[in-house]
C-alpha positions in Angstrom: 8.1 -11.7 -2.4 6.5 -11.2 1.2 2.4 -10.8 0.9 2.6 -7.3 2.3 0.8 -4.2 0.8 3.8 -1.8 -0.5 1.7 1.1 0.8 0.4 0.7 3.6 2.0 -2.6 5.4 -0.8 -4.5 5.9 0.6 -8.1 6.0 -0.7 -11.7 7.2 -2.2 -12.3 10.3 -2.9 -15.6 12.6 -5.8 -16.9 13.9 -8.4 -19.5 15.0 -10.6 -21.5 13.3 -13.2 -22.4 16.5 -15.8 -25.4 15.2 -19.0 -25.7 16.9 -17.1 -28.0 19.3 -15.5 -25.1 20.8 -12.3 -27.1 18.9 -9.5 -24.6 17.9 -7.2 -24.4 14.9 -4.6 -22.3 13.5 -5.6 -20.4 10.2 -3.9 -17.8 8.1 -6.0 -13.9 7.3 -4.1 -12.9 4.0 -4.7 -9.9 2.8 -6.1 -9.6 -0.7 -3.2 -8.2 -2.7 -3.4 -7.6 -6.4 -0.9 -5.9 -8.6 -2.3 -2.1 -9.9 -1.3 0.2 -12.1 -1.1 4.1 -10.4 -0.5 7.2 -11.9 2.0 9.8 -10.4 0.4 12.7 -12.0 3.6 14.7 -10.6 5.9 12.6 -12.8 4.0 11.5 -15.5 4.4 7.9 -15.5 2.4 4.6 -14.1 3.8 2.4 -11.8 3.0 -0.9 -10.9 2.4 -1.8 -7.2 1.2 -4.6 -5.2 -1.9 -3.2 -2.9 -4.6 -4.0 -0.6 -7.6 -2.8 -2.3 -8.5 -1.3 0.8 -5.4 0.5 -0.1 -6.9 1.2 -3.0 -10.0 2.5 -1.9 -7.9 4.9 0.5 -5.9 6.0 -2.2 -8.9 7.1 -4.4 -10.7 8.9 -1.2 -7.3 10.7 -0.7 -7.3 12.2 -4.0 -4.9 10.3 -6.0 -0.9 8.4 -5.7 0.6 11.4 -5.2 -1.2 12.6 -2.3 -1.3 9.4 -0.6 2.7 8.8 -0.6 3.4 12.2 0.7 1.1 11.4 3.4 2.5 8.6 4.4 4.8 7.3 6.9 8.1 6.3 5.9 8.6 3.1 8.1 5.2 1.3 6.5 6.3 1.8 2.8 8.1 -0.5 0.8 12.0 0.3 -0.9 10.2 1.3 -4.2 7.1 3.0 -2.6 10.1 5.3 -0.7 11.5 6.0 -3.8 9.0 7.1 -5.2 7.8 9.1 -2.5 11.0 10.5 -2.7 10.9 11.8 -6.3 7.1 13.2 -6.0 8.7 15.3 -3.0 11.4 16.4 -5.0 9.6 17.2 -8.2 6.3 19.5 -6.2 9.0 21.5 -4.4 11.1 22.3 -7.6 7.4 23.1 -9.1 6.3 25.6 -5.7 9.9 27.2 -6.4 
């Protein structure tokens, strides 16, 4: 599996190490990825995910799972992150009807 947070996006990126020297090398940023339990409080059930916990922290100040994924963009989530964004949609407009 690709180390990419199913949330938000946030992937690897490439750098430079630069030693007193002024000498250059290549390094890898990772993100710092960990799998989490969520609640959907929509559909009852945890789900695990692999987040940034800056994601997490973002998540918390948003208010919750729920709120976060109908918030956000379509083309940054991951297959199951859609899905479930999907199904919270689905089950808060049968509930507003």
């Amino acid at each position: 599996m690709a180390r990419r947070c199913e949330l938000t996006g946030k992937g690897t990126l490439v750098g430079n190490n630069v030693s007193h020297a002024n000498n250059k090398t290549k390094r890898i940023y990772r993100p710092n990825l960990q799998t989490i339990d969520l609640v959907s409080e929509a559909l009852g059930n945890s789900y695990k995910l692999k987040i940034a916990m800056n994601t997490l922290r973002t998540v918390d100040k948003v208010g919750g799972l729920d709120p976060f994924l109908l918030k956000a963009k379509d083309a940054v989530l991951s297959p199951k992150a859609l899905r479930l964004k999907r199904a919270i949609a689905k089950k808060t407009a049968a509930k507003a009807a």
